[in-house]
Phi, psi and omega in degrees: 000137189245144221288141190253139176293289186318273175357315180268337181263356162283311172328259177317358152280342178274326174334289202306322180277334162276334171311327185074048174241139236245134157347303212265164163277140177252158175326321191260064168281129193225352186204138195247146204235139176223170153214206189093232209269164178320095176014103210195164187293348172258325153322262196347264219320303191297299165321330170280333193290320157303343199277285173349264203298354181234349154075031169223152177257168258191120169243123155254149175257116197230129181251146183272309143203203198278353166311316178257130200303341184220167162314164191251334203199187227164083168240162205254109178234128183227100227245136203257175170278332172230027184193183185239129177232125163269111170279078185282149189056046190261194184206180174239164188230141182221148199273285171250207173298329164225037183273159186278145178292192195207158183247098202266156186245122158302321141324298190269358184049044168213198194197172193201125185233148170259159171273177181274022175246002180115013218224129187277114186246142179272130196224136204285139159116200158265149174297321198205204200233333179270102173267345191269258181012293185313326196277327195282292185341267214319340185248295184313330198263032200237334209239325150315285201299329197294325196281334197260323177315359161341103162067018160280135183216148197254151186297130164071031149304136177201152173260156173221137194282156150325104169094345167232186214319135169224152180243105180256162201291155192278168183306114171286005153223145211286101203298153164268129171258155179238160179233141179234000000 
């Protein structure tokens, strides 16, 4: 079968819905889902610049080719108080069947989980003690969730060419304020 725009945005739609990061843009949107060709130094690039100018940090999905049913490689673009740091090769992790995953960087012996406002905090170590288990857990349900997203497509969804402009979309549903 040969690989789909609709293919790749479900596959990240489904991250973002186990990640326990909400369909809709929420008030605090803080993280942005991309996909396309493998991972290379003009991806980076084009991803910090997006990461900057839309004020989100970035799970890119990268397919190797039109061939293959899931990504070749998976990276973290994270925007810091004064750089951007690209986290090539990371993976996901799931404790069981419904904990939200968490995002391990392998290299670095740390992980990322979001908080409850949305915001990916880095925590040193490993998430658990099975890490292969965990990691199979974590793409079947990932790799599950993509296959039941058949033709769901999101307010302010866009394909976007190599080098140019992205915008991202504004909250799509009306925030409740609160006075405290």
């Amino acid at each position: 079968m040969a690989l789909t725009h609709q293919m790749m945005q479900n596959h990240c739609l489904s991250i973002r819905v186990e990640l326990g990061y909400p369909l809709f843009a929420p008030a605090n949107a803080t993280l942005a889902f991309s996909a396309g060709r493998k991972f290379d130094f003009s991806v980076g690039m084009d991803l910090v610049r997006h990461a900057e100018r839309g004020a989100k940090d970035f799970v890119y999905a990268g397919w190797a080719s039109v061939t293959d049913d899931a990504p070749h490689d998976y990276t973290l673009v994270i925007r810091q108080r004064v750089s951007v740091d690209v986290v090539t090769g990371v993976t996901f992790w799931a404790a069981d069947d419904e904990a939200p995953l968490v995002i391990v960087a392998r290299d670095r012996d740390s992980y990322f989980e979001l908080d409850g406002r949305f915001n990916l905090q880095q925590r040193l170590g490993r998430p658990g003690r099975k890490m292969l288990q965990g990691e199979r857990r974590a793409m079947d349900r990932i790799l599950r969730g993509a296959e039941l997203l058949d033709g769901t497509v999101l307010d302010g969804n866009a394909w976007v060419k190599n080098g140019a402009d992205w915008t991202p979309p504004a909250p799509s549903q009306e925030s409740v304020v609160n006075f405290r």
